[in-house]
Structure formats: C-alpha cells, structure tokens
C-alpha positions in Angstrom: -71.4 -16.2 -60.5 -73.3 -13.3 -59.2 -75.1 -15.3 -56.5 -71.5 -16.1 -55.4 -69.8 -12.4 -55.7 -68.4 -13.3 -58.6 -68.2 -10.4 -61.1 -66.9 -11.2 -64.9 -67.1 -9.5 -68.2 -70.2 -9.7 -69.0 -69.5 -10.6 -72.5 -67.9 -14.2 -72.0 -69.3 -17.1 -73.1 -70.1 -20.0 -70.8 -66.9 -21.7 -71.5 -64.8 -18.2 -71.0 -67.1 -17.8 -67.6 -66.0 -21.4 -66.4 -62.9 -20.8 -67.5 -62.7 -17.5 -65.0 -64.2 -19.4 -62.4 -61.5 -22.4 -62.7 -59.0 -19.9 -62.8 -60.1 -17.9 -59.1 -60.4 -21.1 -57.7 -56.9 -22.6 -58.3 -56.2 -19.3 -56.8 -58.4 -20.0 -53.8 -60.9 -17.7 -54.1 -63.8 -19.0 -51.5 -66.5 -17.6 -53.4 -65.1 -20.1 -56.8 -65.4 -22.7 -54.4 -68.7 -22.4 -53.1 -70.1 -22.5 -56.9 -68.3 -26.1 -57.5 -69.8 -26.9 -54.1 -73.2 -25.7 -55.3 -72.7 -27.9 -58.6 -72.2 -31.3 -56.1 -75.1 -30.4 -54.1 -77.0 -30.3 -57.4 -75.6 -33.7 -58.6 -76.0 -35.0 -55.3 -80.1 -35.2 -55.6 -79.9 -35.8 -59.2 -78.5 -38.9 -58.9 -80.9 -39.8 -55.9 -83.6 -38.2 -58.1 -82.8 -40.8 -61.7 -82.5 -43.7 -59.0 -86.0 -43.0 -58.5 -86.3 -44.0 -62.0 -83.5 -46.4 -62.6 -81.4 -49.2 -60.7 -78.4 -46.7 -59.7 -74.9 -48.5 -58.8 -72.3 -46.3 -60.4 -72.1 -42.8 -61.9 -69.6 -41.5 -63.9 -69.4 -37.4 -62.9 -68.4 -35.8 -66.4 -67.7 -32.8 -68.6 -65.5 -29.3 -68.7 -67.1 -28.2 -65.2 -65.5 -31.3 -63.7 -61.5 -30.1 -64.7 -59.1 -29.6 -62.2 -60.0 -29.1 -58.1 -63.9 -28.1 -59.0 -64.4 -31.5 -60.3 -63.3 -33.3 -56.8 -65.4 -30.6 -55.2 -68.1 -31.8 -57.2 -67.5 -35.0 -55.9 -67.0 -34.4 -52.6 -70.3 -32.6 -52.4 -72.4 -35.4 -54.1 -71.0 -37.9 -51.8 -72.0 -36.1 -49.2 -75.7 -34.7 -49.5 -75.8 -38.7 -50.7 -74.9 -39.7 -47.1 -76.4 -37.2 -45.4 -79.8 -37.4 -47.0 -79.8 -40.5 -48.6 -77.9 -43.0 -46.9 -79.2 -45.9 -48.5 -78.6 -44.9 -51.8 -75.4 -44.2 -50.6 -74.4 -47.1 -49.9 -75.4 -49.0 -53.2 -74.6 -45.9 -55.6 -70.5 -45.4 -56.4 -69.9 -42.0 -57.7 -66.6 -41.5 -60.0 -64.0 -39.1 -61.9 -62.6 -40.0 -64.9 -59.1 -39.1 -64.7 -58.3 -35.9 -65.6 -58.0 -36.2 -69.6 -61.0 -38.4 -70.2 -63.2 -35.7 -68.3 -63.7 -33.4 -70.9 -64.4 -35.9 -73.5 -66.2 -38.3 -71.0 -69.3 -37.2 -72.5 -68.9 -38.2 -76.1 -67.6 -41.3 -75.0 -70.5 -42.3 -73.3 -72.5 -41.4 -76.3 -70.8 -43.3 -78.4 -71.0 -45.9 -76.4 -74.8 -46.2 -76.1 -76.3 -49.2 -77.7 -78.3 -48.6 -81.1 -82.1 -48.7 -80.6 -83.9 -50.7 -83.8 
C-alpha cells in the first residue's frame, strides 16, 4: 500500500488492509487499482514460471484478493504480461474466475479436492 500512496491504520490486519483497499477501489481510487494490477503482473509470470515445471492448460485465479473488480483486474493483468511476454504459453494456458461466491472459498475446495498420496 505504501508503494502505491496508500496510507491505512497501521494497526489493521491483512484482511482489514485488503478490505481498505477493495473499498478505495470500488470508489475508483487509481492508486487501489494499480495494486490489483501489480497482483496480475505477479500471477502473470507465476504461472509462466510453474509451467516451467508442469504441463499448464488452465488456472483457476483464487482467494479473498480476487473479490469484486480487483479480481478481474487480476485477470486482466495475467492475461496480458501472458501475451505480451509469453505468447506461446498464452496460447495453450486458460486463466479463470470462479464466480464471485466460490472465490473466497476456491481455495479449500481445491484442497479438498486433491487426491490422497499413499
């Protein structure tokens, strides 16, 4: 937040801070926006960075962060330091968002949903 002019009692908790940051944004505060474009640059060469490791072809984009605008910002973002920097991974990896009520619990889903290891 501080890297992006954003000042907030200092004495919220990461949720409370997200929760600031959600809030400026819906209210179109440009400095909001530029974090959840900050957050898709980051997933944007993540995902280029696991397909180094594993066969990519979709990605579910997931958790509190994603609520709301920031989460298609997030998207938005990914998509396109994807395209711009890796085009063929682009082209073979499908990013997605959960609709809006299976975001915040997209994560515990997808635990659950791992296969035990023996």
């Amino acid at each position: 937040m501080p890297e992006a002019g954003l000042e907030a009692d200092p004495l919220l908790g990461p949720a409370e801070r997200l929760k600031f940051v959600q809030q400026r944004l819906h209210s179109g505060d440009a400095r909001a926006r530029r974090i959840f474009e900050t957050i898709g640059c980051y997933v944007g060469y993540g995902v280029a960075h696991y397909a180094d490791f594993y066969t990519l072809r979709h990605v579910l984009i997931l958790g509190r962060v994603t609520s709301g605008e920031g989460g298609n910002i997030i998207l938005q973002r990914a998509q396109e330091v994807m395209r711009t920097e890796f085009p063929q991974l682009a082209e073979r990896v499908s990013l997605h968002l959960p609709d809006e009520s299976s975001r915040r619990v997209g994560q515990a889903v997808a635990a659950a949903s791992l296969p035990a290891l023996s």
